[in-house]
C-alpha positions as CSV (number, residue, x, y, z in Angstrom):
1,X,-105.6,22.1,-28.3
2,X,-104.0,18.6,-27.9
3,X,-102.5,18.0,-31.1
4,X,-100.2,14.8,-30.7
5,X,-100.4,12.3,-27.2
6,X,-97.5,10.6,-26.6
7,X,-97.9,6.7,-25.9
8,X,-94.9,5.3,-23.3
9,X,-95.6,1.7,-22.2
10,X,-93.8,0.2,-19.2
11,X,-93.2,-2.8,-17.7
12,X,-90.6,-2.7,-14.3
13,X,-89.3,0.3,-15.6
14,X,-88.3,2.0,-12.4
15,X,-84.9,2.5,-13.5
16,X,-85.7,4.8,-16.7
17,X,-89.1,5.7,-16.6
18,X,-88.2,9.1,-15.0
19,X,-85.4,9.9,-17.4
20,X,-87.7,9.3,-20.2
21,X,-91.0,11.4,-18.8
22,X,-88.8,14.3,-17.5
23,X,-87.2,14.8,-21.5
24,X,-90.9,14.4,-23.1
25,X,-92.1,17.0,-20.6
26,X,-89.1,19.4,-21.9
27,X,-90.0,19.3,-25.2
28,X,-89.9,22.9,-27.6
29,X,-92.9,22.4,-28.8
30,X,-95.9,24.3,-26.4
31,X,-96.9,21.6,-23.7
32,X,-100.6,22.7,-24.3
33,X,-100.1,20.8,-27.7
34,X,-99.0,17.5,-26.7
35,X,-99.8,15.1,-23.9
36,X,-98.3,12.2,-22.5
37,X,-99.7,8.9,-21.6
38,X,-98.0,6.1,-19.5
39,X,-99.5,2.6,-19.7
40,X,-98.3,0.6,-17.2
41,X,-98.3,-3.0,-18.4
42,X,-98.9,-4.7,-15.1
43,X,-95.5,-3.6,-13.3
44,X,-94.7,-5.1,-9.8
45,X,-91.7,-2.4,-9.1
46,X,-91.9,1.0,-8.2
47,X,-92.8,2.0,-12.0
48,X,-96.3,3.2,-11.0
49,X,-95.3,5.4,-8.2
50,X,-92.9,7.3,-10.1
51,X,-95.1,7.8,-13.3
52,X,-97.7,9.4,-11.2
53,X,-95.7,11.8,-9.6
54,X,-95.3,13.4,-12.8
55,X,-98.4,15.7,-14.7
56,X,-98.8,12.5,-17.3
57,X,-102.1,10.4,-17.9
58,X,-101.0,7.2,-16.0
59,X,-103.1,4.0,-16.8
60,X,-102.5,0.5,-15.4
61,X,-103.4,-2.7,-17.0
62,X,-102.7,-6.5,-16.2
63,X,-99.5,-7.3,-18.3
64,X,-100.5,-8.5,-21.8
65,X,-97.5,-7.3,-23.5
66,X,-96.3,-4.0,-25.5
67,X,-98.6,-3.7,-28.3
68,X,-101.7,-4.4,-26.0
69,X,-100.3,-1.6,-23.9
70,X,-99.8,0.6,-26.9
71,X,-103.2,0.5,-28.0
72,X,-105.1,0.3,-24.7
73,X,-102.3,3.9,-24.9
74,X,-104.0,4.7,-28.4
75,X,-107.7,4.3,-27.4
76,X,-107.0,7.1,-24.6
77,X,-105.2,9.4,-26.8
78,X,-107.0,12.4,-27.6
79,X,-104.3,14.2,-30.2
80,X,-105.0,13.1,-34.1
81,X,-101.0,12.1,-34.7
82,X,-100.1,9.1,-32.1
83,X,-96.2,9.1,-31.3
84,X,-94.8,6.2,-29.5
85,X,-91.5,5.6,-27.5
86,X,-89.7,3.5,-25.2
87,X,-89.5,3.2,-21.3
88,X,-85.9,3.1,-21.5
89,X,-85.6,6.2,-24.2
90,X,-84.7,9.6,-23.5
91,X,-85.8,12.1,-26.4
92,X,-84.0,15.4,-27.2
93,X,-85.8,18.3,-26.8
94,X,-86.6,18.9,-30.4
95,X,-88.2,15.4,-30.5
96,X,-91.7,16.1,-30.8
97,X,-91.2,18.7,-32.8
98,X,-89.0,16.8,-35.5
99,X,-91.6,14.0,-35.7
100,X,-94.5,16.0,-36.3
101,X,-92.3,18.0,-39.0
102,X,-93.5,15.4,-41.8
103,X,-97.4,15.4,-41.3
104,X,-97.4,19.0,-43.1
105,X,-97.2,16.8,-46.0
106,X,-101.1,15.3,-46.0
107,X,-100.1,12.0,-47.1
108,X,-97.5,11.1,-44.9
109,X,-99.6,8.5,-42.6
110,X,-96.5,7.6,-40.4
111,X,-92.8,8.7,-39.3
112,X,-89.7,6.9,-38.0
113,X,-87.2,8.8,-35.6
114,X,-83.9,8.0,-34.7
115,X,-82.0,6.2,-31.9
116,X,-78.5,7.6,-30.1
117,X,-76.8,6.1,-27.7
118,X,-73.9,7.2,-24.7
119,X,-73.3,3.7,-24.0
120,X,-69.5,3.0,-24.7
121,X,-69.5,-1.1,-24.1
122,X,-68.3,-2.7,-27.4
123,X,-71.7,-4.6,-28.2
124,X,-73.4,-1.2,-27.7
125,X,-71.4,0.6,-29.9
126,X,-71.6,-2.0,-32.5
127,X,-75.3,-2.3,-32.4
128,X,-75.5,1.4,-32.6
129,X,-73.5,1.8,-35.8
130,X,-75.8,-1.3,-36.9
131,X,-78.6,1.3,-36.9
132,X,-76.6,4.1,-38.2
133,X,-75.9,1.7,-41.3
134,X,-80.0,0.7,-41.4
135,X,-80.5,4.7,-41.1
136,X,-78.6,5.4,-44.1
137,X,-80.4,3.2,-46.4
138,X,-83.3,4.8,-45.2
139,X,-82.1,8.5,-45.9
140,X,-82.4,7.1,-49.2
141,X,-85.7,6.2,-49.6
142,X,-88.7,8.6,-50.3
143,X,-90.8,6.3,-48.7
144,X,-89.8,3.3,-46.1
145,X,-91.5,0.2,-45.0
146,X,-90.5,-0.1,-41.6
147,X,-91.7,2.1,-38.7
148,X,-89.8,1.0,-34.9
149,X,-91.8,1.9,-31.9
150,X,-88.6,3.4,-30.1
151,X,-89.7,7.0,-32.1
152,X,-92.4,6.3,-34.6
153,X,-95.6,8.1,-35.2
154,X,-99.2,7.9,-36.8
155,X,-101.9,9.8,-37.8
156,X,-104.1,8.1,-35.6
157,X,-106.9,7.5,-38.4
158,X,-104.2,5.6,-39.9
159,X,-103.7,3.3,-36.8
160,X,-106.8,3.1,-36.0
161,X,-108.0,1.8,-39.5
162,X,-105.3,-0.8,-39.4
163,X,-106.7,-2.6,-36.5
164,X,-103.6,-1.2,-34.3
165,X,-100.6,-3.7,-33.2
166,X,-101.5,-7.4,-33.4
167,X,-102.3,-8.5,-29.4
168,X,-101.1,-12.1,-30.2
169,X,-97.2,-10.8,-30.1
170,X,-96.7,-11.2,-26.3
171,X,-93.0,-9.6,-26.7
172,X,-91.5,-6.4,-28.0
173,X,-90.2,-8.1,-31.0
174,X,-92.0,-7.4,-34.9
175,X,-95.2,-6.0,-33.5
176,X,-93.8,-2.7,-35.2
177,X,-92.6,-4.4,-38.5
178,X,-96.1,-6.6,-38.6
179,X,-97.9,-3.3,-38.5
180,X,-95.4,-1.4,-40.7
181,X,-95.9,-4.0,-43.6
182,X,-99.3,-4.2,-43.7
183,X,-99.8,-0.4,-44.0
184,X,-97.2,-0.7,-46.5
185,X,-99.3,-3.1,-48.2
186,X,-102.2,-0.9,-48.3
187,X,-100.1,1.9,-50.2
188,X,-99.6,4.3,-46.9
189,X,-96.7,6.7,-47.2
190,X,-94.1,6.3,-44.2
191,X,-91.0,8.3,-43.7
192,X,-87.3,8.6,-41.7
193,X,-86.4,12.1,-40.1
194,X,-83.2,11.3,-38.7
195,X,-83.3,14.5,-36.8
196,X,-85.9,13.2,-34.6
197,X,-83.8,11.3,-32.1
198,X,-84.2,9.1,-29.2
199,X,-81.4,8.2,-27.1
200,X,-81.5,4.7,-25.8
201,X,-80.6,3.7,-22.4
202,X,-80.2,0.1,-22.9
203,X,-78.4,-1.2,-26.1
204,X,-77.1,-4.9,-25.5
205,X,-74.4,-4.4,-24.0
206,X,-72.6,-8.2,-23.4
207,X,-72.7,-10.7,-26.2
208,X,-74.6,-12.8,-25.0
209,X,-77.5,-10.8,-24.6
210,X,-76.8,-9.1,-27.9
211,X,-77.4,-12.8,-29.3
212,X,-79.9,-13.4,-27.8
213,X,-81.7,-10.5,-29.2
214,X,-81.0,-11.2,-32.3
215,X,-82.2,-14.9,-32.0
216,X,-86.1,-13.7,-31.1
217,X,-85.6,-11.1,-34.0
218,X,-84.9,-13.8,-36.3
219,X,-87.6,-16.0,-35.0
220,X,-90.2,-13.1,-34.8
221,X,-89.5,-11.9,-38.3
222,X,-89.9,-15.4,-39.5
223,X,-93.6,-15.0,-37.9
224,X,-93.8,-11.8,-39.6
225,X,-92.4,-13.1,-43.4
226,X,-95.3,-15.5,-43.3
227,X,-97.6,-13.1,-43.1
228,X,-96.1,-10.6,-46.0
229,X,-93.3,-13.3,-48.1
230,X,-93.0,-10.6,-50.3
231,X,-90.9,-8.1,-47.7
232,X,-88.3,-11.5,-47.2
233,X,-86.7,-10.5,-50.6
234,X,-86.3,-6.5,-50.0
235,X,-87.2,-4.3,-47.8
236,X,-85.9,-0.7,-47.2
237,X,-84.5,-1.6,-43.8
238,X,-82.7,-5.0,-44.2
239,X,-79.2,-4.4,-45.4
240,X,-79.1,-7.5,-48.1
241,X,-75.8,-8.0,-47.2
242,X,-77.6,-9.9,-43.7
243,X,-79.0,-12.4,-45.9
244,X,-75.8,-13.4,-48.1
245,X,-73.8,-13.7,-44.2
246,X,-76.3,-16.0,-42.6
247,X,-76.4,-17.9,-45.9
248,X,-72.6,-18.0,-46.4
249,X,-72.2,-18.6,-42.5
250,X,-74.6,-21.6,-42.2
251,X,-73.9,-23.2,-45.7
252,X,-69.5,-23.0,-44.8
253,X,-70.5,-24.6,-41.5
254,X,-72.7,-27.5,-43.2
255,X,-69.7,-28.2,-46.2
256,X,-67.4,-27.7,-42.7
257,X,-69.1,-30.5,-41.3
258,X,-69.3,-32.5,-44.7
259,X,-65.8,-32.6,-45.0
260,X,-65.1,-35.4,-42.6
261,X,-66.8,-37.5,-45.1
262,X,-66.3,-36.0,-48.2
263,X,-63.1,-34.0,-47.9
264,X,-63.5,-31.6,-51.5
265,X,-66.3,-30.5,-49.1
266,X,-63.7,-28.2,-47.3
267,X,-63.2,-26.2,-50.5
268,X,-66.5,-25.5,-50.4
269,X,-66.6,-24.6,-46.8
270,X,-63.5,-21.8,-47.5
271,X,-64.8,-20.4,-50.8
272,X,-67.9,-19.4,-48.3
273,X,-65.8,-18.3,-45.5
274,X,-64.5,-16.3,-47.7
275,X,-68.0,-14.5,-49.3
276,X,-68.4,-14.0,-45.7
277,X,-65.7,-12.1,-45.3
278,X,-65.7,-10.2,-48.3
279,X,-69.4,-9.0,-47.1
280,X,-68.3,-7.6,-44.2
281,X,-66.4,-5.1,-45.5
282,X,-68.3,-2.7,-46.3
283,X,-69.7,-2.7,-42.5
284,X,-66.2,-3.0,-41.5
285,X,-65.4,0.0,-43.3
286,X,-68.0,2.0,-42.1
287,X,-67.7,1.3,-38.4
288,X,-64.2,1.8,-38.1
289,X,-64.9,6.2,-39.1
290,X,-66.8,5.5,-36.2
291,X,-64.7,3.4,-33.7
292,X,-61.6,1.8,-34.7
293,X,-62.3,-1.1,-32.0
294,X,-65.6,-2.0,-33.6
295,X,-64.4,-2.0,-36.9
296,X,-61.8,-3.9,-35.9
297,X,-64.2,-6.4,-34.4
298,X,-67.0,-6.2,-36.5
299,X,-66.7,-9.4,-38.7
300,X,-67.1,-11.0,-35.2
301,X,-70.3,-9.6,-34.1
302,X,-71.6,-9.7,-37.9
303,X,-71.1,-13.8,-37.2
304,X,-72.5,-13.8,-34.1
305,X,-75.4,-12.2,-35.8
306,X,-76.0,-13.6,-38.8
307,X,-75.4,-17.3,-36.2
308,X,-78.3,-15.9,-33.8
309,X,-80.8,-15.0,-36.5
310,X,-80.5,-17.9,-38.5
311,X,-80.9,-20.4,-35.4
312,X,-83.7,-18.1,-34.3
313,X,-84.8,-18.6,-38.0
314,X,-84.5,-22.7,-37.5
315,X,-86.2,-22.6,-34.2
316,X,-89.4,-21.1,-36.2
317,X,-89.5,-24.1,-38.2
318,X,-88.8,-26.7,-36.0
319,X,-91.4,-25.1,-33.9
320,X,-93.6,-24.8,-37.3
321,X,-93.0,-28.0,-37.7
322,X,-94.5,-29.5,-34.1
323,X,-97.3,-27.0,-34.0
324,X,-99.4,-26.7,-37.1
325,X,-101.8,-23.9,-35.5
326,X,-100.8,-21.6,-38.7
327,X,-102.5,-18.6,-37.4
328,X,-101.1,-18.5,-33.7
329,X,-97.8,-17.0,-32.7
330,X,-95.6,-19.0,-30.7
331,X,-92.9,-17.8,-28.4
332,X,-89.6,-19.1,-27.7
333,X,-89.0,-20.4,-24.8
């Protein structure tokens, strides 16, 4: 009896799509239990023929996007819990297992795993230890708010009831948190088990594209916060820390620039800098028990982030501002 199906979209994802069927095909849990479903969101590589040389359900669709892929995924599925992961993930054995652990529990409606990484770049490392600070706020929590689509699962009842991911996100980018928030809203029960882990292929590893991935995060969420302004205060997955570095980073760099007219400005501008600073710490702290290099580094990456996810933030208002179609989500370009 199929208990849980397994939803992978993939778009030209030739290069990991095999690594990531072969581990959810070793999984500890019987494979009678469990199938896996490939929707191939229009791909023009070789995606397709390697999917179906494995014992999966392979679909194709013309490219619309992840979350129309994951549901077109959900409205195939025949298991009752829906489990979602990435192309470009590799899951450990126990993977499955560990993310169905939780449902014995009747009201637990949804479940967030865990990523891992063997990169060893810099900006991989750092973004990793980014998630291993995000997963320890979430240890915390009895019940969490945010579910990622890298290793998240759903009674598919649950899903289903909630009108799935919202089609009008054309990107991978706060499809997960929009749906997270609004069963959140609705008083569902989610949960972390960091033993159920993921290992992700593809971590940023340059700065630049690490920026740049934090720019459309700050613009998506933006899209998101509109819809639920509540979640912009707290969250359980937002470190509140973020907010005070984009704050002190922008407001330092405005005084900065106000100084060449009004030069008590420049106080202002240092007494920021050094909030900033001081709020990095912490992070600084915790990184280097992990890496010395990226603790070293760190309060130049958390710069670089709080810099991209505030301008992604401005970009959503400019944009706002040129475009008053309130109800349709606009990419960046």
């Amino acid at each position: 009896m199929i208990k849980a199906s397994v939803v992978v979209p993939a778009y030209n994802s030739e290069k990991t799509i095999a690594r990531s069927i072969d581990a959810l095909l070793r999984q500890t849990c019987p494979v009678d239990t469990y199938e896996v479903i490939v929707i191939d969101d229009g791909s023009t590589d070789a995606t397709a023929e390697i999917a179906m040389s494995y014992p999966v359900r392979y679909y194709h669709k013309q490219n619309g996007g992840p979350a129309s892929a994951r549901n077109m995924g959900v409205q195939e599925a025949t298991g009752e819990i829906i489990l979602f992961t990435d192309a470009d993930c590799v899951a450990t054995e126990t993977w499955i297992e560990e993310m169905l652990r939780p449902f014995t529990d009747p009201h637990v409606s949804a479940v967030k795993g865990a990523y891992r990484t063997n990169q060893r770049q810099l900006t991989a490392i750092f973004a990793q230890v980014e998630f291993e600070e995000r997963f320890a706020m979430l240890r915390k929590s009895a019940s969490i708010d945010m579910i990622d689509t890298y290793a998240a699962a759903f009674r598919k009842s649950v899903f289903t009831g909630a009108g799935g991911f919202d089609e009008s996100f054309p990107v991978a980018n706060n499809e997960d948190t929009d749906l997270s928030y609004k069963l959140s809203a609705a008083g569902h029960k989610m949960v972390f088990n960091g033993n159920a882990i993921v290992y992700h292929l593809n971590h940023p590893a340059s700065v630049g594209r690490y920026g740049r991935i934090k720019f459309l995060r700050g613009y998506w969420r933006m899209v998101v916060y509109k819809r639920y302004p509540d979640k912009m205060i707290k969250d359980t997955y937002t470190p509140q820390s973020l907010k005070i570095q984009i704050l002190t980073l922008f407001g330092g760099a405005f005084f900065l620039a106000l100084s060449a007219f009004i030069h008590t400005a420049s106080y202002a501008s240092l007494l920021l800098l050094i909030i900033f600073l001081l709020s990095t710490a912490r992070f600084a702290a915790f990184a280097f028990k992990v890496d010395k290099a990226v603790g070293l580094t760190s309060p130049f990456f958390i710069a670089l982030r709080a810099a991209s996810i505030g301008l992604g933030v401005l970009y959503y208002f400019v944009s706002a501002s040129k475009c008053r179609c309130n109800d349709k989500v606009r990419r960046p370009q």
